[in-house]
N, C-alpha and C positions, 0 to 999 in steps of 0.2 A: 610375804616373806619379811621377816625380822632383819634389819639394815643391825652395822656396827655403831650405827651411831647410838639408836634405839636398845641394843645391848650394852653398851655403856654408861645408860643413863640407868638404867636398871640395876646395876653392879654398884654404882654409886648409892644409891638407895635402899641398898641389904644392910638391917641390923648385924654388925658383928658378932654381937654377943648372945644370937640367937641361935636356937638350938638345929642340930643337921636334922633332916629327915633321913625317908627312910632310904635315899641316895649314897645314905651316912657323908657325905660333901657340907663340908661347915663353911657359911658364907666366910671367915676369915680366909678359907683357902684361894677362895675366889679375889674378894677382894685385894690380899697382902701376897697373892703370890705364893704363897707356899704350898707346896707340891707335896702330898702323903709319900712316905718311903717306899710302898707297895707298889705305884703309878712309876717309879726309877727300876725296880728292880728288872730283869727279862728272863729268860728262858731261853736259854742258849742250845739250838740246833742244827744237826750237821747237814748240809745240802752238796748231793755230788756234783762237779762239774758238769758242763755240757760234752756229749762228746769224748767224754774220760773211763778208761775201762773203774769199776766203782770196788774193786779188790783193795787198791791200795786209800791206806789213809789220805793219802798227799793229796787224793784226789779228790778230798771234797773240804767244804769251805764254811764257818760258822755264821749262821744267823741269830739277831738277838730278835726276841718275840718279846712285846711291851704289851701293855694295857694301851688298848682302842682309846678308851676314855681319858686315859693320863695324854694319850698326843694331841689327842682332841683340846682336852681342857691349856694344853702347854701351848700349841699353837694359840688361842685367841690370850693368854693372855701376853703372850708376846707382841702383839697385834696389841691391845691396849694399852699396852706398857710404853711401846713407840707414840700410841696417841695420847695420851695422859701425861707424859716426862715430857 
């Protein structure tokens, strides 16, 4: 298993100005934090309550649907950004 320490030193060591694969993920995004507009947007879904007759609008409630990857990638680097600062 790959520790955070071990992925840190590895992030440190990514040329910037080298090209994305086919991940299309450019190590600046990695390194400087910056997050693609796509990984922010969601897809906004109705879910009925539990328990609620499902007739009336009122009765159900919005969910935002993200990219896997965008939370993914957003949690560690907040996680490195507390160890690194």
């Amino acid at each position: 298993m790959i520790g955070l320490n071990e992925m840190i030193m590895a992030l440190k060591r990514l040329k910037g100005e080298a090209a994305c694969g086919p991940d299309l993920i450019h190590n600046l995004i990695l390194q400087e934090g910056i997050v693609p507009k796509a990984w922010k947007s969601a897809n906004i879904t109705m879910i009925s309550k539990k328990s609620c007759p499902t007739q009336a609008p009122s009765n159900y409630r919005p969910i935002s649907i993200t990219s896997c990857l965008g939370k993914l990638i957003a949690r560690f680097m907040i996680s490195w950004k507390n160890i690194l600062c």
